[in-house]
ZAZA-98478 format. One line per field, with one value per residue (C-alpha): residue in one letter; x, y, z. Coordinates in nm, 2 decimals, m for minus. Layout:
<atoms>
lumpa = A ...
xx = X ...
yy = Y ...
zz = Z ...
</atoms>
This chain:
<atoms>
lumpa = X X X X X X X X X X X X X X X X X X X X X X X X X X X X X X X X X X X X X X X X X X X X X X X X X X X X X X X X X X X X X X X X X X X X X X X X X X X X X X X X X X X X X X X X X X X X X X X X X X X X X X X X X X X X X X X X X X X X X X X X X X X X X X X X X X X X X X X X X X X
xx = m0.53 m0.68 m0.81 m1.13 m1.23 m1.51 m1.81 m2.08 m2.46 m2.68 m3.07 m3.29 m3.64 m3.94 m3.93 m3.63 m3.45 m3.11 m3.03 m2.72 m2.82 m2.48 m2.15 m2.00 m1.82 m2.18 m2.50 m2.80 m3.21 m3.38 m3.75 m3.93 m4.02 m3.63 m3.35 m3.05 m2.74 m2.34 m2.06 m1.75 m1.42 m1.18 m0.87 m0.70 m0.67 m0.32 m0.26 0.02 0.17 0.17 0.55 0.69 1.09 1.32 1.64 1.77 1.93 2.30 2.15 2.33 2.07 1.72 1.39 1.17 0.77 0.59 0.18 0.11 m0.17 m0.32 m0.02 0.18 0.58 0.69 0.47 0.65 0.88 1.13 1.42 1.65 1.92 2.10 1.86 1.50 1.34 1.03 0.80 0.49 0.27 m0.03 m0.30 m0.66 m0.83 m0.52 m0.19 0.04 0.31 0.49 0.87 1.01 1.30 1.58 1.70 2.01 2.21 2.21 2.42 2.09 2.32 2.35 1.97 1.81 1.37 1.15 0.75 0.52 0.14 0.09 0.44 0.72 1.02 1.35 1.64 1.98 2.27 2.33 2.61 2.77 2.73 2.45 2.66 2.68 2.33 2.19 1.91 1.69 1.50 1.12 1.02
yy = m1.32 m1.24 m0.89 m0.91 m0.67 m0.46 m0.65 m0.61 m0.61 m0.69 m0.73 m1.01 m0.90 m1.17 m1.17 m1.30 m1.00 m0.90 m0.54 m0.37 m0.18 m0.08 m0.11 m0.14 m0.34 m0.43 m0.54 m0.48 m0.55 m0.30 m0.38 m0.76 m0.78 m0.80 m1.09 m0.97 m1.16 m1.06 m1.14 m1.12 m1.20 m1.46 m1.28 m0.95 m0.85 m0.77 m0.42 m0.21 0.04 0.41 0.48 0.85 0.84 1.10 1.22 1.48 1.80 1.68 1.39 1.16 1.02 0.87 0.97 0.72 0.79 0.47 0.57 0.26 0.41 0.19 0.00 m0.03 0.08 m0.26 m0.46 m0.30 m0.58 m0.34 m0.53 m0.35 m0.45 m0.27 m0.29 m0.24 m0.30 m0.52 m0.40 m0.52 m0.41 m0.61 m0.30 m0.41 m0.47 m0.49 m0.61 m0.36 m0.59 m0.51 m0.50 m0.22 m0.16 0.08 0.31 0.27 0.10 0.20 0.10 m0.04 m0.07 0.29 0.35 0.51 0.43 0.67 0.55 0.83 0.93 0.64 0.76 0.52 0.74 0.60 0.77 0.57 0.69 0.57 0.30 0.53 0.92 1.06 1.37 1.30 1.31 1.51 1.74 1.69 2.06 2.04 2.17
zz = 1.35 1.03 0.91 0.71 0.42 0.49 0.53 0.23 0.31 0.12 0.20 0.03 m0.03 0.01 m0.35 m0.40 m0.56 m0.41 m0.38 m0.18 0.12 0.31 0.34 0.69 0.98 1.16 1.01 1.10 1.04 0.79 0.87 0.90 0.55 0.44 0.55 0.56 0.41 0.53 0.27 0.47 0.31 0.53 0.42 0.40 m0.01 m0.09 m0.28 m0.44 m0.22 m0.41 m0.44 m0.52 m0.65 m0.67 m0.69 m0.49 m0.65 m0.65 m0.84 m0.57 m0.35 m0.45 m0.22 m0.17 m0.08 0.01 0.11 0.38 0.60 0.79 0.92 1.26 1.20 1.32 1.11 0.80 0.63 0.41 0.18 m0.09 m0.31 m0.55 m0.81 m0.62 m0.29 m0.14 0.10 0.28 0.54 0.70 0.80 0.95 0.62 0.36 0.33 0.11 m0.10 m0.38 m0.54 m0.74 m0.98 m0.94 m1.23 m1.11 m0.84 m0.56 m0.16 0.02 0.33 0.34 0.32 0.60 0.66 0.86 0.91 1.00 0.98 0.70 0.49 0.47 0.34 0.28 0.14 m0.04 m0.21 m0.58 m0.65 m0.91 m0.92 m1.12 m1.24 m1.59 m1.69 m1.93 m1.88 m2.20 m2.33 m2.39 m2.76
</atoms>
């Protein structure tokens, strides 16, 4: 079953000249002196899924925000490796894909997922211990 984008109306006068009317999932007649045209897309357009990272305060474990709304929990593909992660997510009208990079390894079998109202958050542990950083003062 394929998802469609969002169906763009657009009414052609008598004239000839083409102006957009509406934006929509149903068309509809404007009055007898206008034809109205539908431009419906066959596929779902892929996007970017907006990602949030973080560490938490022990510097040991990175936070992951993933903003999917739209999408069922089990139609959420998630992979991860030490160095980044792949996710995708069919919704009604787009498919979220992407890959990301890690700063820094991480133990993806150790990485725990939750889906909930559109947020995909997933939490891992780094490979190696983050304790040695150095916080870097602002001028």
């Amino acid at each position: 079953m394929t998802g469609l984008h969002p169906i763009m109306t657009k009414n052609l006068a008598l004239n000839g000249s083409s102006t957009t009317r509406s934006f929509g999932r149903s068309s509809r007649t404007i009055s007898n002196d206008e034809k109205e045209v539908s431009i419906m897309a066959k596929e779902k357009f892929r996007m970017f899924a907006d990602v949030c990272s973080h560490m938490d305060k022990d510097n040991s474990t990175l936070n992951l925000e993933v903003c999917m709304p739209g999408v069922k929990k089990g139609d959420i593909q998630l992979r991860m490796h030490e160095g980044g992660f792949d996710v995708s997510a069919p919704g009604e009208t787009v498919e979220y894909a992407g890959a990301y990079a890690f700063c820094c390894p991480v133990k993806p079998g150790e990485a725990k997922a939750t889906y909930e109202d559109g947020l995909l958050r997933i939490v891992v542990p780094f490979k190696t211990s983050m304790e040695y950083d150095v916080h870097v003062p602002l001028r």
